[in-house]
N, CA, C and O atoms as a GROMACS GRO file, in nm:
protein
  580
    1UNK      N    1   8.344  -0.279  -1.393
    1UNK     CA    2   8.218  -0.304  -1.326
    1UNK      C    3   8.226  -0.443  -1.264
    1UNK      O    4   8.264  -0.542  -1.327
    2UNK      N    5   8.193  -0.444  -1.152
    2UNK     CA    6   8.198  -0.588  -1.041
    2UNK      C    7   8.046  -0.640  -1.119
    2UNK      O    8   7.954  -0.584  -1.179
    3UNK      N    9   8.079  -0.776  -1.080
    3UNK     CA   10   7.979  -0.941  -1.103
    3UNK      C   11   7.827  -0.873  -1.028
    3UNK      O   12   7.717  -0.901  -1.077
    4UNK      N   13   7.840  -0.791  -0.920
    4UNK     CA   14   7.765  -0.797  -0.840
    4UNK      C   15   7.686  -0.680  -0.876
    4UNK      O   16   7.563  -0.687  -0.867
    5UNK      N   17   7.766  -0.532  -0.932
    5UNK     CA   18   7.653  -0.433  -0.963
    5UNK      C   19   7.580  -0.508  -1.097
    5UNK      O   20   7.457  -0.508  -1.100
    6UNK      N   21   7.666  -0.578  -1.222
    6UNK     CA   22   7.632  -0.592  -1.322
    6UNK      C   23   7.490  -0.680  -1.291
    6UNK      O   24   7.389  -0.641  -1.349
    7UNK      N   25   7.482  -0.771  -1.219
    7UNK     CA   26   7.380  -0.886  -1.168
    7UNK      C   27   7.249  -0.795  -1.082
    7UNK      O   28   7.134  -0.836  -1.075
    8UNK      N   29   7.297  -0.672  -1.025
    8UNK     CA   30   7.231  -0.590  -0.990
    8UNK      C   31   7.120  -0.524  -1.096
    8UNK      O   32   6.997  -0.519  -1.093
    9UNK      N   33   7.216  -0.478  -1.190
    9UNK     CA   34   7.162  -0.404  -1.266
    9UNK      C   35   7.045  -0.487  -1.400
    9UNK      O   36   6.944  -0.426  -1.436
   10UNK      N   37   7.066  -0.574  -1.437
   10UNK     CA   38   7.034  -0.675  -1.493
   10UNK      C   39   6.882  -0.729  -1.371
   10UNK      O   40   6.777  -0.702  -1.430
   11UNK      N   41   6.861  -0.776  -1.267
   11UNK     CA   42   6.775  -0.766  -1.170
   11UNK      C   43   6.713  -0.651  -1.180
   11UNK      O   44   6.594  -0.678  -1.162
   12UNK      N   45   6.725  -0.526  -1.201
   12UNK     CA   46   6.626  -0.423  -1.198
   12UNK      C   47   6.566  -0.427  -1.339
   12UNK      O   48   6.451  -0.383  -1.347
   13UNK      N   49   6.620  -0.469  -1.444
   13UNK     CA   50   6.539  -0.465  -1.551
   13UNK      C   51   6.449  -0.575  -1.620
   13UNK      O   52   6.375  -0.570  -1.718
   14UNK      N   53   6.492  -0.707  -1.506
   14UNK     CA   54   6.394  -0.810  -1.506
   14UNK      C   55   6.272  -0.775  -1.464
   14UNK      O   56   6.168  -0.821  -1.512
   15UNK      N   57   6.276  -0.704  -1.388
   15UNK     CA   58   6.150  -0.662  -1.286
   15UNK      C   59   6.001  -0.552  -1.406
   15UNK      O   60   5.878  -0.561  -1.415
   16UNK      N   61   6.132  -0.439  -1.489
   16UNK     CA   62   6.017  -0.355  -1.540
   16UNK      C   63   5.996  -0.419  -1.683
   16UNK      O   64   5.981  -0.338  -1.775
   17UNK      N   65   5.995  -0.536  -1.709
   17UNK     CA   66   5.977  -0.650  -1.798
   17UNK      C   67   5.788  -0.610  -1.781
   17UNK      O   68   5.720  -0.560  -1.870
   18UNK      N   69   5.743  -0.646  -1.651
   18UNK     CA   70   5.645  -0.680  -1.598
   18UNK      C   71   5.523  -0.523  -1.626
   18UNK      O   72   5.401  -0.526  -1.615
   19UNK      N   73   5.608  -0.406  -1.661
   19UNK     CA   74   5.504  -0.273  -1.601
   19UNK      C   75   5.460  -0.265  -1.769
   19UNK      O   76   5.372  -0.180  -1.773
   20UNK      N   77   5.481  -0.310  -1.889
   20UNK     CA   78   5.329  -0.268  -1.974
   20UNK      C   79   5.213  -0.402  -1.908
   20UNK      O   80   5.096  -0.373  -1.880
   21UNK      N   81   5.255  -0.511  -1.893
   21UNK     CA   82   5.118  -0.585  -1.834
   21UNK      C   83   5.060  -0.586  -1.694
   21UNK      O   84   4.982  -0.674  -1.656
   22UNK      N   85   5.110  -0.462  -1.603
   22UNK     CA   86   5.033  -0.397  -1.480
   22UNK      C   87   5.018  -0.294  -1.588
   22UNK      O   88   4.915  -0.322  -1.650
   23UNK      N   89   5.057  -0.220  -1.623
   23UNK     CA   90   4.960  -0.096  -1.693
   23UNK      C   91   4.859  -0.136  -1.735
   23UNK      O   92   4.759  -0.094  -1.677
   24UNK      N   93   4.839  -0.224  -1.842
   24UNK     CA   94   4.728  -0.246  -1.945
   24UNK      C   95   4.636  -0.316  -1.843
   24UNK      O   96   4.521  -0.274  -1.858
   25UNK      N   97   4.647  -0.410  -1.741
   25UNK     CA   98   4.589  -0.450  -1.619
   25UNK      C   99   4.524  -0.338  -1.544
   25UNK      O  100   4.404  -0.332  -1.518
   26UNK      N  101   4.632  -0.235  -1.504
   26UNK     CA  102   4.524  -0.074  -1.443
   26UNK      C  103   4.427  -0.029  -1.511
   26UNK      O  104   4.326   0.014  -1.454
   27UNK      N  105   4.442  -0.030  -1.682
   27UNK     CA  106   4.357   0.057  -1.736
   27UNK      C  107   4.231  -0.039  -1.765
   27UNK      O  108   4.117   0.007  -1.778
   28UNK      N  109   4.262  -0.174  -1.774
   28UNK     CA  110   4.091  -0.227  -1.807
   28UNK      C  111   3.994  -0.225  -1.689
   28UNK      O  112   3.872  -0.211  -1.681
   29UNK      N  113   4.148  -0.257  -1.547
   29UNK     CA  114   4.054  -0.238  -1.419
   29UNK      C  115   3.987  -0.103  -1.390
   29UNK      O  116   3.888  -0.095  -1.318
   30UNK      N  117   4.044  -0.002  -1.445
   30UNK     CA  118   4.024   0.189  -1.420
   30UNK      C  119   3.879   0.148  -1.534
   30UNK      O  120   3.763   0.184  -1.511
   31UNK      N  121   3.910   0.090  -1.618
   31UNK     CA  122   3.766   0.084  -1.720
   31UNK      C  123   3.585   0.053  -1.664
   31UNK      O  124   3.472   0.100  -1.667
   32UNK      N  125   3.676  -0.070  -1.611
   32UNK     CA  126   3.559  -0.191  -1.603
   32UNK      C  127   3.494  -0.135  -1.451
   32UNK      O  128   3.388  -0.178  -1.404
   33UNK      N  129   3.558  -0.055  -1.403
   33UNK     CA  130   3.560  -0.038  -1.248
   33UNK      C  131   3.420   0.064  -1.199
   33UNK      O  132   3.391   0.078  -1.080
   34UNK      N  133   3.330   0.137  -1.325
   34UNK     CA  134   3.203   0.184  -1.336
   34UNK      C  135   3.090   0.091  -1.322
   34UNK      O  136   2.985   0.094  -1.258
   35UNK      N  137   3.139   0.016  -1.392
   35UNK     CA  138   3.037  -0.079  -1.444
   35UNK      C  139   3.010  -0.166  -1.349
   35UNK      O  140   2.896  -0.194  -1.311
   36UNK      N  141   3.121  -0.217  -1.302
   36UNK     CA  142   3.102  -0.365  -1.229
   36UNK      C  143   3.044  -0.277  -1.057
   36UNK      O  144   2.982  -0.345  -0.975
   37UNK      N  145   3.073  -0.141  -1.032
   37UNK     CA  146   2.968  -0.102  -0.944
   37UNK      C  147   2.820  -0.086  -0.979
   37UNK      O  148   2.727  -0.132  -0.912
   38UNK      N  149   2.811  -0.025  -1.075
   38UNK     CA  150   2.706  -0.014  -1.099
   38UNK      C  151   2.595  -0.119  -1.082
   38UNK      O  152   2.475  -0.103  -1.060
   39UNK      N  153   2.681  -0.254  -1.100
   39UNK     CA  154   2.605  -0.364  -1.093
   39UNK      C  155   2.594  -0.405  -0.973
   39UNK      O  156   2.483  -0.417  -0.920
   40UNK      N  157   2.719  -0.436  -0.904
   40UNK     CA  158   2.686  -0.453  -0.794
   40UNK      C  159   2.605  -0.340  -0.680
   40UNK      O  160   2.590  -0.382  -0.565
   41UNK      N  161   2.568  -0.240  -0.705
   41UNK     CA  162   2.510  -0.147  -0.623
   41UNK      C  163   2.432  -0.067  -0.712
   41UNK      O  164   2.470   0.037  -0.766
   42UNK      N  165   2.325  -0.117  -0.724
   42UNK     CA  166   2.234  -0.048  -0.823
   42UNK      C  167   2.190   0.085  -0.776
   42UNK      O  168   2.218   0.133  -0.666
   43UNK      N  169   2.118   0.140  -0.870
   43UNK     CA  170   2.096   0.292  -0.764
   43UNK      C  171   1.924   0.251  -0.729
   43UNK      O  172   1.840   0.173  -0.776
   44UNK      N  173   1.928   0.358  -0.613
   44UNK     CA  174   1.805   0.293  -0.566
   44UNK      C  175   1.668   0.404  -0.574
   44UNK      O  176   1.656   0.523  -0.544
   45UNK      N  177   1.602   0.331  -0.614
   45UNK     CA  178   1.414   0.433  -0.627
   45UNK      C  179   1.397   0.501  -0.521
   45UNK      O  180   1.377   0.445  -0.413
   46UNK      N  181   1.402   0.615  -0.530
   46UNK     CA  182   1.294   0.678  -0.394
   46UNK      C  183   1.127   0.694  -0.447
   46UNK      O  184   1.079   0.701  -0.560
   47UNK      N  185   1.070   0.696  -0.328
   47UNK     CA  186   0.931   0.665  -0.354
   47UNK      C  187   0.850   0.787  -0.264
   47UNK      O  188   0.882   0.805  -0.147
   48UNK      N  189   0.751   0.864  -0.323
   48UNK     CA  190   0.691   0.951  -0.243
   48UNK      C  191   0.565   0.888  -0.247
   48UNK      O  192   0.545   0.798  -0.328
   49UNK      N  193   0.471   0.927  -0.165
   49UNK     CA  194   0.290   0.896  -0.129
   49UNK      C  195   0.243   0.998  -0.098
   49UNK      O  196   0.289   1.101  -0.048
   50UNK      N  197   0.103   0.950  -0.145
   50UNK     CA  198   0.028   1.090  -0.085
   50UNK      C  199  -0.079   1.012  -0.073
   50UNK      O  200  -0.049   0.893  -0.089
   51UNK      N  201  -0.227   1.036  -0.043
   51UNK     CA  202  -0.349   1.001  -0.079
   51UNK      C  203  -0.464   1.154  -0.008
   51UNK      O  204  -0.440   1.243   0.073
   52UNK      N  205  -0.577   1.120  -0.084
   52UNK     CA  206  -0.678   1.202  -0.039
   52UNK      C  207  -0.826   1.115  -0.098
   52UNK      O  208  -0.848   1.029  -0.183
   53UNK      N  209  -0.890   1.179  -0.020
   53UNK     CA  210  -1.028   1.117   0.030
   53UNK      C  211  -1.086   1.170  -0.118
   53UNK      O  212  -1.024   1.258  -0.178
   54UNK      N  213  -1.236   1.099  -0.185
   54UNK     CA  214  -1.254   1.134  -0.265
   54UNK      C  215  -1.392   1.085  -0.186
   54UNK      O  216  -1.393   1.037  -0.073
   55UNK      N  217  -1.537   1.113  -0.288
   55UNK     CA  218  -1.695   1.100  -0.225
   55UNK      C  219  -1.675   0.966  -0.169
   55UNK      O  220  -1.641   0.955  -0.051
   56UNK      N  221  -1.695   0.853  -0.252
   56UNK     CA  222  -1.707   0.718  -0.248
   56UNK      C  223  -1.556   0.668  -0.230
   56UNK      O  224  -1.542   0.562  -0.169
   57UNK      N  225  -1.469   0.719  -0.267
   57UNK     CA  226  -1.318   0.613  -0.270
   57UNK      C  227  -1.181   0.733  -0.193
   57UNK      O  228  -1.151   0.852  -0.204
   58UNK      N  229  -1.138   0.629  -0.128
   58UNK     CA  230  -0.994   0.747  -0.133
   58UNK      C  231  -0.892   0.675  -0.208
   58UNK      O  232  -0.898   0.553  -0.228
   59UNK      N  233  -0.787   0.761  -0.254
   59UNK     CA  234  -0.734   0.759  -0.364
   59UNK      C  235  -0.591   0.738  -0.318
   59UNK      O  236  -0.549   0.847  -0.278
   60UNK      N  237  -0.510   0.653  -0.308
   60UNK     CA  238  -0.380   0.626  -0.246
   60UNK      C  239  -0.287   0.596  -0.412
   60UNK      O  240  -0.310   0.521  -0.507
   61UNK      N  241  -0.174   0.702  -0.380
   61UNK     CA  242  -0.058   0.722  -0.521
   61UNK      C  243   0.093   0.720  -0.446
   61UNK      O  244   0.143   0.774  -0.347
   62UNK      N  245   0.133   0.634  -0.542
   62UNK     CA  246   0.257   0.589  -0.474
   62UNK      C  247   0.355   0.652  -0.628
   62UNK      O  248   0.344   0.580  -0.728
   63UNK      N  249   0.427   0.757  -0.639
   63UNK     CA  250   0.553   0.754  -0.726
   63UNK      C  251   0.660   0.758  -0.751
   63UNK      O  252   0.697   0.857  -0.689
   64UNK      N  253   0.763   0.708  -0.812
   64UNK     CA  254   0.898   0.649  -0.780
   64UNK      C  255   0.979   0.692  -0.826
   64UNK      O  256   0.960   0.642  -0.937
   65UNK      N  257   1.036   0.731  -0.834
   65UNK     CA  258   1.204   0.806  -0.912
   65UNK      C  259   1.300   0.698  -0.934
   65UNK      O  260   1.368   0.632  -0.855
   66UNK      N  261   1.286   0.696  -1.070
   66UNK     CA  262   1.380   0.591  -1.118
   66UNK      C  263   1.464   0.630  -1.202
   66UNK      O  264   1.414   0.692  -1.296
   67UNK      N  265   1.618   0.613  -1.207
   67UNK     CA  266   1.696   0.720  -1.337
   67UNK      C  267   1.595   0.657  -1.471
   67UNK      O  268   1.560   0.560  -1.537
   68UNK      N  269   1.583   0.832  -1.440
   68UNK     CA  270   1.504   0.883  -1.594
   68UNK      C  271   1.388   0.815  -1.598
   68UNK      O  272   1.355   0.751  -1.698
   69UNK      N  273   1.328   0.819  -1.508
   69UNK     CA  274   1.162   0.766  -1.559
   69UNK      C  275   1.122   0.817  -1.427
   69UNK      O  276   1.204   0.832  -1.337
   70UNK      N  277   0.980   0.847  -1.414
   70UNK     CA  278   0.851   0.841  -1.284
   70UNK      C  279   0.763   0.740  -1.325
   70UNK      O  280   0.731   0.710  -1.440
   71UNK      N  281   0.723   0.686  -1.206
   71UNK     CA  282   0.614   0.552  -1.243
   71UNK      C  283   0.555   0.594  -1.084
   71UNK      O  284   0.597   0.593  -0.969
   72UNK      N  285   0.426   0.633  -1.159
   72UNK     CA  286   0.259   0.660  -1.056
   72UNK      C  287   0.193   0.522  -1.084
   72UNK      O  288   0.142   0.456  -1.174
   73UNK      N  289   0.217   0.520  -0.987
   73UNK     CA  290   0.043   0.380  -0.896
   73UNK      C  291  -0.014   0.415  -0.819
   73UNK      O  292   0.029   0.446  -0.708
   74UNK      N  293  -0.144   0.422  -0.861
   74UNK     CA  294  -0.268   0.469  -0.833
   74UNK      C  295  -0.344   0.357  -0.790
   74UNK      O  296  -0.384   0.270  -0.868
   75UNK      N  297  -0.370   0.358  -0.629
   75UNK     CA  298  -0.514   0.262  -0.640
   75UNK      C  299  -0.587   0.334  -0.528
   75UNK      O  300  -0.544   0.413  -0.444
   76UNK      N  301  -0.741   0.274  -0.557
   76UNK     CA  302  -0.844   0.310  -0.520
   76UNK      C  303  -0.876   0.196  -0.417
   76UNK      O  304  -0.861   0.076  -0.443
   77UNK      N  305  -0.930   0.255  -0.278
   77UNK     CA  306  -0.986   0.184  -0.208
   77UNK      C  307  -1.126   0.245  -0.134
   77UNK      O  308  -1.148   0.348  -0.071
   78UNK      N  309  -1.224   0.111  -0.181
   78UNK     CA  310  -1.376   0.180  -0.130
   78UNK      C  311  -1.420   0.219   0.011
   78UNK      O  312  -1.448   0.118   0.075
   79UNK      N  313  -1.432   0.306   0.067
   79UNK     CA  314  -1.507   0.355   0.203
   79UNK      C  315  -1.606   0.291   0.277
   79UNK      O  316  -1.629   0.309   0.397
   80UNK      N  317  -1.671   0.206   0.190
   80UNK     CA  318  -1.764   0.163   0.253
   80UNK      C  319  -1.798   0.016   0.199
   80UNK      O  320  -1.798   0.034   0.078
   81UNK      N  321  -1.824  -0.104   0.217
   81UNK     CA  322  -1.812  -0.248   0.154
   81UNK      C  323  -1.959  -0.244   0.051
   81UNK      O  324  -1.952  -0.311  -0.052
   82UNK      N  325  -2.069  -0.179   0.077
   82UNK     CA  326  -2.094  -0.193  -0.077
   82UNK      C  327  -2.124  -0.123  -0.155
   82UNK      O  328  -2.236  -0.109  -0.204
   83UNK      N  329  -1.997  -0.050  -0.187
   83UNK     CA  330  -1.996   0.006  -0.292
   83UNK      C  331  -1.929  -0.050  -0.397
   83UNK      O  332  -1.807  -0.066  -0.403
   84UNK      N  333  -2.039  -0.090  -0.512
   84UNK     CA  334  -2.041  -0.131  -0.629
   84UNK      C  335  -1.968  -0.091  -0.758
   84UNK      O  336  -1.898  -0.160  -0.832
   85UNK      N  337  -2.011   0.064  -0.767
   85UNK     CA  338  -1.959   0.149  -0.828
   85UNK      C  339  -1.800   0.110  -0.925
   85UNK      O  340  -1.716   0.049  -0.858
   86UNK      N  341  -1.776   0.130  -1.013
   86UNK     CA  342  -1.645   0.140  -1.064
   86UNK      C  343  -1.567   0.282  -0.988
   86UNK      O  344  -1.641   0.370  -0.944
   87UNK      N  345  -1.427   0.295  -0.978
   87UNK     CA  346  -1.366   0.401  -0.970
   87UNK      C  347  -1.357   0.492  -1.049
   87UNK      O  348  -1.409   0.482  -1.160
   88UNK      N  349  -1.286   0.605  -1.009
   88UNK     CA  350  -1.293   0.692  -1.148
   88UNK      C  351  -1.157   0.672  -1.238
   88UNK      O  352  -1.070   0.616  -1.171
   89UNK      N  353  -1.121   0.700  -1.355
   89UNK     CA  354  -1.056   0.675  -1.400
   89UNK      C  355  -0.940   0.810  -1.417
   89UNK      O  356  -0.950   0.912  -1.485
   90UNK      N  357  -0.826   0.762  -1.323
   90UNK     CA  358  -0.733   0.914  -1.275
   90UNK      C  359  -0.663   0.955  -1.398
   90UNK      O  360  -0.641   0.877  -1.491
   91UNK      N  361  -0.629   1.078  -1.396
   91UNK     CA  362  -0.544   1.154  -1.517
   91UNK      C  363  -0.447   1.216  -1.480
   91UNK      O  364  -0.459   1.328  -1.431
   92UNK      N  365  -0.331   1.156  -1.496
   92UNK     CA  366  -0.188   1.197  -1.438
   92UNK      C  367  -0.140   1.309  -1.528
   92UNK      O  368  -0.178   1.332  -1.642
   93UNK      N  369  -0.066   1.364  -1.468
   93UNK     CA  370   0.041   1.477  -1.553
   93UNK      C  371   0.152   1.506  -1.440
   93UNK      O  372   0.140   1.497  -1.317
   94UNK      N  373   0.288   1.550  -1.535
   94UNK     CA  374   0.400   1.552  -1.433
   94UNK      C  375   0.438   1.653  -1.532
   94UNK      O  376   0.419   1.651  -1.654
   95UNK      N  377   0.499   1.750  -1.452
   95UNK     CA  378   0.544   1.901  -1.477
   95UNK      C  379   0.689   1.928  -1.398
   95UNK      O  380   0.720   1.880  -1.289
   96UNK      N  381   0.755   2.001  -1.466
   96UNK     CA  382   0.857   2.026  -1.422
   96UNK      C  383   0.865   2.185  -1.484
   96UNK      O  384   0.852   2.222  -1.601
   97UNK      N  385   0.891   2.267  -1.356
   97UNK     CA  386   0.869   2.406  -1.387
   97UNK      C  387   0.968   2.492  -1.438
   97UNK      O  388   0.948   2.593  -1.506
   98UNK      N  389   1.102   2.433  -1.393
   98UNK     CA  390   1.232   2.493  -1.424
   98UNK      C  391   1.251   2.503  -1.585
   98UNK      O  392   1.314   2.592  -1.642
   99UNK      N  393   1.187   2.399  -1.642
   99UNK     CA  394   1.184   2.385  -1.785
   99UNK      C  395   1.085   2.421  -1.879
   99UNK      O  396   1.090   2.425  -2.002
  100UNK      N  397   0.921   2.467  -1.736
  100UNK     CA  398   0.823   2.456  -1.823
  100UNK      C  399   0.804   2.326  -1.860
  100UNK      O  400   0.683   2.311  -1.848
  101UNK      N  401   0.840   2.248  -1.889
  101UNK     CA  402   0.801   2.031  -1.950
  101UNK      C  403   0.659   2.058  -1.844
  101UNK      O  404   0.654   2.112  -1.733
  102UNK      N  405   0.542   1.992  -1.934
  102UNK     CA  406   0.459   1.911  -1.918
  102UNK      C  407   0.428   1.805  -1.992
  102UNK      O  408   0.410   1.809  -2.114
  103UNK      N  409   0.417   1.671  -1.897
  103UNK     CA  410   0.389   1.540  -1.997
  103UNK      C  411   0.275   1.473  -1.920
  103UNK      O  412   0.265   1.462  -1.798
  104UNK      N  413   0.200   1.433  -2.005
  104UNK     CA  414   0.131   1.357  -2.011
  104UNK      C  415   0.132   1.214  -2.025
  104UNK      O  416   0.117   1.154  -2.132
  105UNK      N  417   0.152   1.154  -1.895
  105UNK     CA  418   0.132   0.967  -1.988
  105UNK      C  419  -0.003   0.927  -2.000
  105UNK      O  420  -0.109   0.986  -1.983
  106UNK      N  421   0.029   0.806  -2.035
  106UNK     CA  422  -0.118   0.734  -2.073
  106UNK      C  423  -0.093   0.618  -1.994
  106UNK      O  424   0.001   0.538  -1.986
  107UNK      N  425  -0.280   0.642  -1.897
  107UNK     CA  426  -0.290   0.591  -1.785
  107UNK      C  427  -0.341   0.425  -1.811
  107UNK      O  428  -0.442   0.428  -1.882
  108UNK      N  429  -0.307   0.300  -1.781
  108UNK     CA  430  -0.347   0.213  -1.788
  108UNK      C  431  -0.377   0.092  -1.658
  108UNK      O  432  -0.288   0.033  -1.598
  109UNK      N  433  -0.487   0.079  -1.642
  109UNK     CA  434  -0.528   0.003  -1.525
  109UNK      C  435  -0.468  -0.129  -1.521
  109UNK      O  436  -0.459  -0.197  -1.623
  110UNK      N  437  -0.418  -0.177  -1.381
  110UNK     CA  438  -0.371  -0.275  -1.320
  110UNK      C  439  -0.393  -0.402  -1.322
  110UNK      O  440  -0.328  -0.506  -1.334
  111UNK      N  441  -0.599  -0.338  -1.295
  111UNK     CA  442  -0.673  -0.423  -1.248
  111UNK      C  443  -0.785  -0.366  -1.201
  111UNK      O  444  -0.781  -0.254  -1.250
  112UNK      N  445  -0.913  -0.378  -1.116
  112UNK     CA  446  -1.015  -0.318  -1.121
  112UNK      C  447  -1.000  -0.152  -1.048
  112UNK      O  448  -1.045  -0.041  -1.077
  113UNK      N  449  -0.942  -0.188  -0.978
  113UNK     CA  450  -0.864  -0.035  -0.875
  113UNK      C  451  -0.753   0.017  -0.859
  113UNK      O  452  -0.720   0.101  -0.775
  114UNK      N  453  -0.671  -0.046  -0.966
  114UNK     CA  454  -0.560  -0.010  -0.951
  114UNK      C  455  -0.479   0.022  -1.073
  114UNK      O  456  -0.464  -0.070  -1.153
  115UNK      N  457  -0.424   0.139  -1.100
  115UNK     CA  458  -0.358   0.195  -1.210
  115UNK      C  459  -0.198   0.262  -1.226
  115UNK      O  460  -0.119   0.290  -1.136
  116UNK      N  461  -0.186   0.274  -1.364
  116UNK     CA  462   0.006   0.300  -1.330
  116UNK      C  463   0.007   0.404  -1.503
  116UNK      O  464  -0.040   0.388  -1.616
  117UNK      N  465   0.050   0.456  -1.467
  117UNK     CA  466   0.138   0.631  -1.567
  117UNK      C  467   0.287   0.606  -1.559
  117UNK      O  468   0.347   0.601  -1.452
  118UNK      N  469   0.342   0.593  -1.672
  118UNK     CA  470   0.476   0.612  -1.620
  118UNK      C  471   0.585   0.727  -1.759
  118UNK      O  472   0.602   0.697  -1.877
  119UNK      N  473   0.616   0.803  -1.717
  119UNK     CA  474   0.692   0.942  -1.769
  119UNK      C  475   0.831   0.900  -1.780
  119UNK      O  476   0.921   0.893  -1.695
  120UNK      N  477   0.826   0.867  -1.926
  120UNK     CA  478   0.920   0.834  -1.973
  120UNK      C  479   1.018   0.861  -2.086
  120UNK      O  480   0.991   0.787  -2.181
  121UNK      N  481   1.137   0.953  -2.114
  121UNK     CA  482   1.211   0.984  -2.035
  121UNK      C  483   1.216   1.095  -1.963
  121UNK      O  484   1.201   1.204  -2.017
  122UNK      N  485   1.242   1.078  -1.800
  122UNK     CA  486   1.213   1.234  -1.714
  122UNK      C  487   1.331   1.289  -1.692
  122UNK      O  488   1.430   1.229  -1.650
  123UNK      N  489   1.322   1.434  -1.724
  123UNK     CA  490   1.506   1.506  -1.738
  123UNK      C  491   1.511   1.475  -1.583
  123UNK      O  492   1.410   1.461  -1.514
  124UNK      N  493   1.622   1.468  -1.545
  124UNK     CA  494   1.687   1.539  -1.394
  124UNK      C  495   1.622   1.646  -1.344
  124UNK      O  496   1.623   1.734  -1.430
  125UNK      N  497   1.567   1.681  -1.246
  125UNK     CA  498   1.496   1.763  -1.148
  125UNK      C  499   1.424   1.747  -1.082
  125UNK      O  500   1.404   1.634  -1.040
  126UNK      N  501   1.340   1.871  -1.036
  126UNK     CA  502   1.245   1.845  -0.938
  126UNK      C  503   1.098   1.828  -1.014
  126UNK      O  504   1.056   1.931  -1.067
  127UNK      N  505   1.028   1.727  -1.024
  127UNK     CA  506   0.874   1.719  -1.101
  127UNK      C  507   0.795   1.725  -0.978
  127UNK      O  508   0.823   1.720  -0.859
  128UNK      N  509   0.654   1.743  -1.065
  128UNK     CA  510   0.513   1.771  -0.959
  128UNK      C  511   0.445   1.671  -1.033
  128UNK      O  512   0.405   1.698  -1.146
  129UNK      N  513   0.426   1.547  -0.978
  129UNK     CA  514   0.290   1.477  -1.032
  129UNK      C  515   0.171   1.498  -1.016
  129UNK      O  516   0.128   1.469  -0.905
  130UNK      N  517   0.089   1.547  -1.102
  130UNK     CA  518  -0.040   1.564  -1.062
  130UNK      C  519  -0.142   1.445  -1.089
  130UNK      O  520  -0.152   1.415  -1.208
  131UNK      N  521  -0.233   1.358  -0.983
  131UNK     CA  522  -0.319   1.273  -1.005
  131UNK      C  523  -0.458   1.363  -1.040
  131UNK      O  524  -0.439   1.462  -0.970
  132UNK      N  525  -0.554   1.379  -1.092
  132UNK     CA  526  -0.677   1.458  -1.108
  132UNK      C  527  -0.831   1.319  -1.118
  132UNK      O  528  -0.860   1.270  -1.227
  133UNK      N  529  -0.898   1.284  -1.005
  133UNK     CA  530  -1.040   1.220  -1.034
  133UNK      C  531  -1.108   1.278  -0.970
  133UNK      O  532  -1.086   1.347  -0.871
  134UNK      N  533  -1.234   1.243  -1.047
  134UNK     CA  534  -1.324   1.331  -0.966
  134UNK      C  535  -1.352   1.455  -0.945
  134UNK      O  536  -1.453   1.478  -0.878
  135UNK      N  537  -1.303   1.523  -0.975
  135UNK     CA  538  -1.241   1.657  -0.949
  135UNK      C  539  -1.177   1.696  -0.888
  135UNK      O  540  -1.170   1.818  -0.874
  136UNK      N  541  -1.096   1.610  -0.818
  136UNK     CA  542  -1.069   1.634  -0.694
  136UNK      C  543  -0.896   1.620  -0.750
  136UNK      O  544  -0.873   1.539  -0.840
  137UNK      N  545  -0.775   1.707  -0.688
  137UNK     CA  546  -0.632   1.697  -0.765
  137UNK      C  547  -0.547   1.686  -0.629
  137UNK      O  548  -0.552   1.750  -0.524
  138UNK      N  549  -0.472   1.585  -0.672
  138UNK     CA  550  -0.374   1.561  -0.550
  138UNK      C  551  -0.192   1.556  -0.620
  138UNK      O  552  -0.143   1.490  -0.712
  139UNK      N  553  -0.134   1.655  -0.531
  139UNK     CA  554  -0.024   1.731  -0.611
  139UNK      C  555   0.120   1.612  -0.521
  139UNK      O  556   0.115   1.597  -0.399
  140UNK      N  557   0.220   1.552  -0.597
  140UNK     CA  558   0.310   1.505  -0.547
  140UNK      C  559   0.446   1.511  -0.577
  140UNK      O  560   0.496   1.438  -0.662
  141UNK      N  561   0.511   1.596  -0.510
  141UNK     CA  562   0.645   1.664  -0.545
  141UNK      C  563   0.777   1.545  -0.513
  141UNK      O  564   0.812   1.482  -0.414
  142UNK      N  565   0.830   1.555  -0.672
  142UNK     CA  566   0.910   1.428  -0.669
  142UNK      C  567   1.090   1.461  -0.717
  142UNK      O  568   1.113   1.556  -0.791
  143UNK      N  569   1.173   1.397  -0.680
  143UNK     CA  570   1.295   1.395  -0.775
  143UNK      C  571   1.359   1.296  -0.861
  143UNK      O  572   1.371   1.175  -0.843
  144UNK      N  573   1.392   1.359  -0.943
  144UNK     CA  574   1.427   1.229  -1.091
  144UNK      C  575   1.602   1.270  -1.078
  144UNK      O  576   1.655   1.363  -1.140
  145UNK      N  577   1.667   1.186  -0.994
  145UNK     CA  578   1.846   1.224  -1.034
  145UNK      C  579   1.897   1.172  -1.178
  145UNK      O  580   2.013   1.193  -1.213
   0.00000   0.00000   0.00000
């Protein structure tokens, strides 16, 4: 064997010296590589609206799809400047039919007109929020990914 294959050969095995610390390097990067998106690119809320007119107030509902939760905000705005009156106090429910699930949260005010429900934890699918004041029911078809 010549100086030159032997120096050869010896050179190729300097080199895979190096492949368990690129392996173990791939696999924390293959690891970490969920996460550190996740962070950097959060996932993002979609938001549906609806509103409807009620005697004295119309009723504007904003709800959000957030992994695994719905969050309803509810506010009330008066028709006419003096009306005194308190609002009514809305009663949410979110249904999901594929499963049959109905839940109920518990509604807690903002502030004088303004309120928030939030359904927590919501499976994956398609939900129907229902706002109900007054008698009056305003239906808002939502998705929870």
């Amino acid at each position: 064997m010549t100086r030159a294959v032997a120096h050869h050969r010896r050179s190729r095995w300097r080199h895979l010296v190096w492949l368990p610390a690129v392996a173990l390097f791939a696999l924390v990067g293959g690891l970490a590589a969920p996460v550190l998106f996740a962070r950097m690119f959060p996932h993002q809320a979609s938001a549906n609206r609806a509103s409807i007119e009620l005697e004295r107030w119309t009723l504007s509902a904003v709800v959000t799809s957030e992994p695994s939760a719905l969050v309803v905000e509810v506010e009330f705005v008066a028709k006419d400047e003096g009306n005194m009156s308190p609002p009514p106090w809305p009663s949410v429910s979110a249904f999901m039919r594929e499963h049959r699930m109905t839940e109920r949260p518990q509604t807690r005010a903002l502030g004088p007109t303004r309120f928030q429900a939030i359904v927590e934890p919501a499976m994956a699918g398609a939900w129907t929020v229902e706002i109900e004041a007054d008698g009056n029911l305003l239906q808002i078809p939502v998705a929870v990914r």
